[in-house]
Biopython code that builds the backbone (N, CA, C, O; Angstrom):
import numpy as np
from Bio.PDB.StructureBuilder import StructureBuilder

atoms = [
    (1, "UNK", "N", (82.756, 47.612, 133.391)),
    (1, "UNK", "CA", (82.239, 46.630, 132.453)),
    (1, "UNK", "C", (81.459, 47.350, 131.358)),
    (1, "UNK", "O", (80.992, 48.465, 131.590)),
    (2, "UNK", "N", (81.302, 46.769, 130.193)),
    (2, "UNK", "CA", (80.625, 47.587, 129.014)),
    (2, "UNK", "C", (79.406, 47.231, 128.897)),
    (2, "UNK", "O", (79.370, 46.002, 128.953)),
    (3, "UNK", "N", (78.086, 47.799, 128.723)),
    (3, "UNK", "CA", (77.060, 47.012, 128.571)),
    (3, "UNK", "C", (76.399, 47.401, 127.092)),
    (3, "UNK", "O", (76.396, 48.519, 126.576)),
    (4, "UNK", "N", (76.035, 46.599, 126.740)),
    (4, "UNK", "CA", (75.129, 47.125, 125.390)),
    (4, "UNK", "C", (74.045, 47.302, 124.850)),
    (4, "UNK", "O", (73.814, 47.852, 123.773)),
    (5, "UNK", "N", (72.794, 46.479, 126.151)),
    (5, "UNK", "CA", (71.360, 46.953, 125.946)),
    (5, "UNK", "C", (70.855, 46.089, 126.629)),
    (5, "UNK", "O", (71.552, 45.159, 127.033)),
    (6, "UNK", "N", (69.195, 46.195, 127.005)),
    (6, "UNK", "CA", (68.414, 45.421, 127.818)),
    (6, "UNK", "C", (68.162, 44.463, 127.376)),
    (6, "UNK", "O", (67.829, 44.261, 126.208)),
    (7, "UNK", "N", (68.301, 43.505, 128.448)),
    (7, "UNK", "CA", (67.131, 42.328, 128.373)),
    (7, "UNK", "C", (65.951, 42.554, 128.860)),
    (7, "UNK", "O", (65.466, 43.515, 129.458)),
    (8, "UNK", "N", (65.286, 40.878, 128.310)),
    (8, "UNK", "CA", (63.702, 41.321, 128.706)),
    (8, "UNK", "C", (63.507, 41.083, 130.075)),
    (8, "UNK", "O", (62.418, 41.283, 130.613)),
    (9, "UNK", "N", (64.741, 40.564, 130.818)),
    (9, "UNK", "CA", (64.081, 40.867, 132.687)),
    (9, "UNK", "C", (64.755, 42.033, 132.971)),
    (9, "UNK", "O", (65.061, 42.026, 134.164)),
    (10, "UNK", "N", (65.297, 43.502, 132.145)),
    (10, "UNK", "CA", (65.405, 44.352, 132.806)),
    (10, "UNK", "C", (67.066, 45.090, 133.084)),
    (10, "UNK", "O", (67.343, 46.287, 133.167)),
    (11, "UNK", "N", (68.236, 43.565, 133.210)),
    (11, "UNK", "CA", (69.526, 43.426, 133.242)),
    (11, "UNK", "C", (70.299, 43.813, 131.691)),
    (11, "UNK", "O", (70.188, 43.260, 130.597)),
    (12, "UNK", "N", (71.043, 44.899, 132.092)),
    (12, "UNK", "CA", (71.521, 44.808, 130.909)),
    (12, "UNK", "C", (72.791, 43.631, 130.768)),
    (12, "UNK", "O", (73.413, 42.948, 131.582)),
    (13, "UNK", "N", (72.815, 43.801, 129.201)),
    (13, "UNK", "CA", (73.544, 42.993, 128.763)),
    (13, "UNK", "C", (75.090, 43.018, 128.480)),
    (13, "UNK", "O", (75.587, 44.084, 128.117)),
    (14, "UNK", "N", (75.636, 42.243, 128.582)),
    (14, "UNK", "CA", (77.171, 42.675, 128.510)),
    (14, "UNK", "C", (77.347, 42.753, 126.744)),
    (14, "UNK", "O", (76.940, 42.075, 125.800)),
    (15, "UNK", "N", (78.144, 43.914, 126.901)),
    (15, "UNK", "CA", (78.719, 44.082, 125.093)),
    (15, "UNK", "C", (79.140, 42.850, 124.653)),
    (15, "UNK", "O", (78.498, 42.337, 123.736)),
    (16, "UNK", "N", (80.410, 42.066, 125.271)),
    (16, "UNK", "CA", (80.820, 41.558, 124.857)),
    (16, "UNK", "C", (79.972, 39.999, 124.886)),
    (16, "UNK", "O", (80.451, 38.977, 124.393)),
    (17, "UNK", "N", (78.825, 40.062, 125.469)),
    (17, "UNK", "CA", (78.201, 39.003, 124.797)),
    (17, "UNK", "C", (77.621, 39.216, 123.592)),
    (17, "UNK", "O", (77.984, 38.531, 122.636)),
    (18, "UNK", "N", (76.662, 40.162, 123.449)),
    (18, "UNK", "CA", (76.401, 40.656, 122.221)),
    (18, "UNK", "C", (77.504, 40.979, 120.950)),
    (18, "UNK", "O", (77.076, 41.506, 119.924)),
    (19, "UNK", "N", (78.893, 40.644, 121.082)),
    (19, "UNK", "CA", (79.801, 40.546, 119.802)),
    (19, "UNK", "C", (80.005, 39.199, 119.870)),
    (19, "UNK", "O", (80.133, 38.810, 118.709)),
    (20, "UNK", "N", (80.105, 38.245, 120.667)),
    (20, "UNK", "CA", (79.907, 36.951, 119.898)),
    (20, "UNK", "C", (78.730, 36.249, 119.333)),
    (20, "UNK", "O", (78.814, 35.190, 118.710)),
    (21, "UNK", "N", (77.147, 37.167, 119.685)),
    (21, "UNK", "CA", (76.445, 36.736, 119.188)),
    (21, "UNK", "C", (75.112, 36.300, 119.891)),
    (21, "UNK", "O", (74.200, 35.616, 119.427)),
    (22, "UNK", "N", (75.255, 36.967, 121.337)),
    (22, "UNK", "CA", (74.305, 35.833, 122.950)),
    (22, "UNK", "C", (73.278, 37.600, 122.743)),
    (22, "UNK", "O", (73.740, 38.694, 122.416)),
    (23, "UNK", "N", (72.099, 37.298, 123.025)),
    (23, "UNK", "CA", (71.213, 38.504, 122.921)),
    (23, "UNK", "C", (70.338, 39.051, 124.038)),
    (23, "UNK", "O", (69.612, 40.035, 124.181)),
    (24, "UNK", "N", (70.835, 37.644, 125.021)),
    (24, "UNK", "CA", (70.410, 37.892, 126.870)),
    (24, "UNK", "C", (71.383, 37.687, 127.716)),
    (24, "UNK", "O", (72.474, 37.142, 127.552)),
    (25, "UNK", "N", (70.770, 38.300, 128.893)),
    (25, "UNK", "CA", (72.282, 38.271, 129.982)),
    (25, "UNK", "C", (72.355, 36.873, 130.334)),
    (25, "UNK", "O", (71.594, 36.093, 129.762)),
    (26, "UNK", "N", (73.289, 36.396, 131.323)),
    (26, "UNK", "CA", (73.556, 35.170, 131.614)),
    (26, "UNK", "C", (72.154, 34.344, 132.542)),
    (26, "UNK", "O", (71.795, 33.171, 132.653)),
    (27, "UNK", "N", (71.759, 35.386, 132.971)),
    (27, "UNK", "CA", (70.863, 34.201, 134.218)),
    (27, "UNK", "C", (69.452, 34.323, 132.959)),
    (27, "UNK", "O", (68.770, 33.313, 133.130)),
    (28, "UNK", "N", (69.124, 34.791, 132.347)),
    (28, "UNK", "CA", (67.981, 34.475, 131.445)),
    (28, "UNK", "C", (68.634, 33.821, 130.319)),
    (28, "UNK", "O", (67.708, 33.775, 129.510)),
    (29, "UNK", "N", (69.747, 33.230, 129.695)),
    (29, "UNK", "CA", (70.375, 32.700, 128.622)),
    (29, "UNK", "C", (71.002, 31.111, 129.698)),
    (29, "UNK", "O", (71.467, 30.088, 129.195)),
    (30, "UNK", "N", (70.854, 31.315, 130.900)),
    (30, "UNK", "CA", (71.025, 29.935, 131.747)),
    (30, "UNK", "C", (69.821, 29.116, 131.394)),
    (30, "UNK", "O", (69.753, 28.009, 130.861)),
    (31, "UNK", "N", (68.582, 30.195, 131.957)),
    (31, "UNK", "CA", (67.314, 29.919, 131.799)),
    (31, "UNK", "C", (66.908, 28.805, 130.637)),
    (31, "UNK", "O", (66.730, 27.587, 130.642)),
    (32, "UNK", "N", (66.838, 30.176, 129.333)),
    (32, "UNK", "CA", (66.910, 29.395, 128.184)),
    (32, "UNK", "C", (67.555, 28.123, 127.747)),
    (32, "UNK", "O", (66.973, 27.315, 127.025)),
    (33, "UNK", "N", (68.813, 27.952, 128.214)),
    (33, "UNK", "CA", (69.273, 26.776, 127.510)),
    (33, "UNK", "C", (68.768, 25.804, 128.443)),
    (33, "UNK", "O", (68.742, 24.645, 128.027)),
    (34, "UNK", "N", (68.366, 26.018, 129.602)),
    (34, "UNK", "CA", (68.019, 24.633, 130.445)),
    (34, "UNK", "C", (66.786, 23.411, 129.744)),
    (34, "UNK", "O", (66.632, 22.191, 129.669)),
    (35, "UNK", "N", (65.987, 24.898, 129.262)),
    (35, "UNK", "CA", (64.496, 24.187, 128.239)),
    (35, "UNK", "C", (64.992, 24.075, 127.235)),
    (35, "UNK", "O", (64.595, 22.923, 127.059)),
    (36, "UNK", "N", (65.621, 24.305, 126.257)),
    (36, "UNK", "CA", (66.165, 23.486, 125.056)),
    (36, "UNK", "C", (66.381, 22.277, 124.900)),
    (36, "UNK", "O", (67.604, 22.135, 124.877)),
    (37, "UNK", "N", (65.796, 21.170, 124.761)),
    (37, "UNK", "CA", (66.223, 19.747, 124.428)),
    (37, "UNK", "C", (66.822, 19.331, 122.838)),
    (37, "UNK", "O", (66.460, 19.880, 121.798)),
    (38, "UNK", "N", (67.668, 18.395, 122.933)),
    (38, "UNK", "CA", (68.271, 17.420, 121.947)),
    (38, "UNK", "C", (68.416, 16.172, 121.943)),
    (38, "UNK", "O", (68.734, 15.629, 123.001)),
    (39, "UNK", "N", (68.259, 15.533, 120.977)),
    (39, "UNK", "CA", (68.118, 14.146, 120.690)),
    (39, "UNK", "C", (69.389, 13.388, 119.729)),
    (39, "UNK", "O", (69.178, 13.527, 118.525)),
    (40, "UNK", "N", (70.349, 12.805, 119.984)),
    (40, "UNK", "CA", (71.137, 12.536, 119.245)),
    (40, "UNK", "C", (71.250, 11.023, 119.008)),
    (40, "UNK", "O", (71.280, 10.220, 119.941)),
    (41, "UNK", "N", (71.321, 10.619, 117.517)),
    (41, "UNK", "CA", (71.163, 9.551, 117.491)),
    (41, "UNK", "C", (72.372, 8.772, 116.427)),
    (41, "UNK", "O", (72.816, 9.274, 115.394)),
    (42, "UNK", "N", (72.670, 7.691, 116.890)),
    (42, "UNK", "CA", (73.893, 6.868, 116.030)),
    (42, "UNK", "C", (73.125, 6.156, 114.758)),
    (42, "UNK", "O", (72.165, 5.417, 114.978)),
    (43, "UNK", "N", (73.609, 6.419, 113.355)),
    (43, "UNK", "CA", (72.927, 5.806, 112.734)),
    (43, "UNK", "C", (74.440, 5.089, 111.969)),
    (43, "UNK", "O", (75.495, 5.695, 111.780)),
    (44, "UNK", "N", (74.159, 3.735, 111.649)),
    (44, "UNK", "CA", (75.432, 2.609, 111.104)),
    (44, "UNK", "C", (75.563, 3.399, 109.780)),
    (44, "UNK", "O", (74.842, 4.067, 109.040)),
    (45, "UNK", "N", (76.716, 3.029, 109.849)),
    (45, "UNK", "CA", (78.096, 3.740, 108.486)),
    (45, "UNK", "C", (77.311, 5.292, 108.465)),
    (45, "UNK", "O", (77.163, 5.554, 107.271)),
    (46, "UNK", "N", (76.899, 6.125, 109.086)),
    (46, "UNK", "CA", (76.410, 7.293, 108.794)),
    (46, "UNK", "C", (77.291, 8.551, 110.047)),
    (46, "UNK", "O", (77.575, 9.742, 109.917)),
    (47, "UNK", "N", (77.409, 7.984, 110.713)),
    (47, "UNK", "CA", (77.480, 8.850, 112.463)),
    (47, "UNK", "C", (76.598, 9.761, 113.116)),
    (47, "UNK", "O", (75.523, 10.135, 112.650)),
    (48, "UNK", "N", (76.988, 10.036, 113.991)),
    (48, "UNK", "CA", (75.561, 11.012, 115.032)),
    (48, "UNK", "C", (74.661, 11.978, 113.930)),
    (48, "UNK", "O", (74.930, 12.242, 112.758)),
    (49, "UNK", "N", (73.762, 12.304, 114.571)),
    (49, "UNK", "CA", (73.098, 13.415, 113.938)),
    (49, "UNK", "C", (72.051, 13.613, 115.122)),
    (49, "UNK", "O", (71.433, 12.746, 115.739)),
    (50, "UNK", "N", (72.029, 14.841, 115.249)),
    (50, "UNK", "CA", (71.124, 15.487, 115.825)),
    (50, "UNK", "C", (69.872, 16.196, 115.229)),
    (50, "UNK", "O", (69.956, 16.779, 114.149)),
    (51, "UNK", "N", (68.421, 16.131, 116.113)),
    (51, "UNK", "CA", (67.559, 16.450, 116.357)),
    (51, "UNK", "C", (66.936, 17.033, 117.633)),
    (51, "UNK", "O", (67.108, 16.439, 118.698)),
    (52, "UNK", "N", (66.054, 18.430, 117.569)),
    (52, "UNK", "CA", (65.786, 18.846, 118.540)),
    (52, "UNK", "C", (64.482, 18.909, 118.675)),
    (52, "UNK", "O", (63.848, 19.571, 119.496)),
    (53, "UNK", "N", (63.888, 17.836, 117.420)),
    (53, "UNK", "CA", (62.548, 17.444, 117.687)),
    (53, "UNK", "C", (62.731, 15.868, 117.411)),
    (53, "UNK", "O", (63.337, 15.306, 116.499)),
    (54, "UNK", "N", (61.890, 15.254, 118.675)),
    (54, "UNK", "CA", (62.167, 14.034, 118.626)),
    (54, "UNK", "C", (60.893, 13.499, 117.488)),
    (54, "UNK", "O", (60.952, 12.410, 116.918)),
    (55, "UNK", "N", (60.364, 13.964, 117.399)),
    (55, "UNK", "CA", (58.958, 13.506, 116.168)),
    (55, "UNK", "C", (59.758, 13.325, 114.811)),
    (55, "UNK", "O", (59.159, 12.825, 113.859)),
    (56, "UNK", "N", (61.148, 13.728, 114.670)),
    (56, "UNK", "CA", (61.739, 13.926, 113.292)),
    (56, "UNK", "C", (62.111, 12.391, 112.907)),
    (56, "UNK", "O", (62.142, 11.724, 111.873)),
    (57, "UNK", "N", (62.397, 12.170, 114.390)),
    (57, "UNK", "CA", (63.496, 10.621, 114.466)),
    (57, "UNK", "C", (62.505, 9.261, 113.364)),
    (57, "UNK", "O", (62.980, 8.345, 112.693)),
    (58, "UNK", "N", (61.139, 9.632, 113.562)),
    (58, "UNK", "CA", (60.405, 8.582, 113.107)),
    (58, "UNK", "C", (60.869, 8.499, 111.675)),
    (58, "UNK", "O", (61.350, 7.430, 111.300)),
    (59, "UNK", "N", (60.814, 9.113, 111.163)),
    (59, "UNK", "CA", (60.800, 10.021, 109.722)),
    (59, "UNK", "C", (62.103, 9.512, 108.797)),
    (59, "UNK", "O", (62.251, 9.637, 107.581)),
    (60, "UNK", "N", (63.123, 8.810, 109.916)),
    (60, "UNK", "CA", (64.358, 8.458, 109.404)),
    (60, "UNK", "C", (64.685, 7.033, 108.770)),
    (60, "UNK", "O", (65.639, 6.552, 108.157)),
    (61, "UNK", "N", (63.632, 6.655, 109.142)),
    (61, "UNK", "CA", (63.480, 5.308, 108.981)),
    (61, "UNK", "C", (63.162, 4.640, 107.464)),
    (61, "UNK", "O", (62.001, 4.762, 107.074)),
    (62, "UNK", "N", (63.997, 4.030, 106.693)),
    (62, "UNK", "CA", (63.737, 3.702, 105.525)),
    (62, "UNK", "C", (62.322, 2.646, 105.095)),
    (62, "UNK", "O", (61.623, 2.900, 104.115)),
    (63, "UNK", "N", (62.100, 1.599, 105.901)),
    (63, "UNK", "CA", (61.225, 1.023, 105.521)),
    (63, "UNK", "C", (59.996, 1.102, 106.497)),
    (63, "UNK", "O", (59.541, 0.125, 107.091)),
    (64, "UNK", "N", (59.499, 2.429, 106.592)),
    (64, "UNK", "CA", (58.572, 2.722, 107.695)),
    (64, "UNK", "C", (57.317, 2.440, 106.488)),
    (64, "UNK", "O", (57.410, 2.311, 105.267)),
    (65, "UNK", "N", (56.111, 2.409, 107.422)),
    (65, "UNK", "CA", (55.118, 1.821, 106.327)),
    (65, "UNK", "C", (54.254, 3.254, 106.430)),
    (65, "UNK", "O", (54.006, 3.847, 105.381)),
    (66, "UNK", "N", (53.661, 3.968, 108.105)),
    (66, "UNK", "CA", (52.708, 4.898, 107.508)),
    (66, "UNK", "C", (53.648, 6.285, 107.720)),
    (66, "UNK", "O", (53.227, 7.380, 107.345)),
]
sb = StructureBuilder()
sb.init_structure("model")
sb.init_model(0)
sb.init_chain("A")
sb.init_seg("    ")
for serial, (resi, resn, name, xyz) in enumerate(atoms, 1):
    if name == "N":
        sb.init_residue(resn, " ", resi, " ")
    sb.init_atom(name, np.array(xyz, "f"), 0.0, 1.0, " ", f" {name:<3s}", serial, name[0])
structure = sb.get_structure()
């Protein structure tokens, strides 16, 4: 297998993750994506859009007062 440099627990990393672009090995890039949240929301005649801060969602609102 090819590896191409450390992660920060120590495991190196596979090359070929690092040519598509991934900068940790798999069980710390599992890690990571588990805590990543998203918020996706349907808005009429518009379609989905995503947010990965839900504080944004308020913000979308045309006739919000504060």
């Amino acid at each position: 297998m090819l590896y191409g440099f450390e992660c920060e627990c120590g495991d190196e990393v596979d090359a070929r993750r690092i040519a598509i672009g991934y900068q940790t090995c798999l069980r710390c890039g599992d890690v990571e994506a588990k805590q990543r949240k998203f918020l996706i929301a349907n808005f009429n005649k518009q379609g989905y859009q995503l947010f990965s801060n839900p504080d944004d969602l308020r913000f979308t609102n045309p006739k919000r007062t504060t």
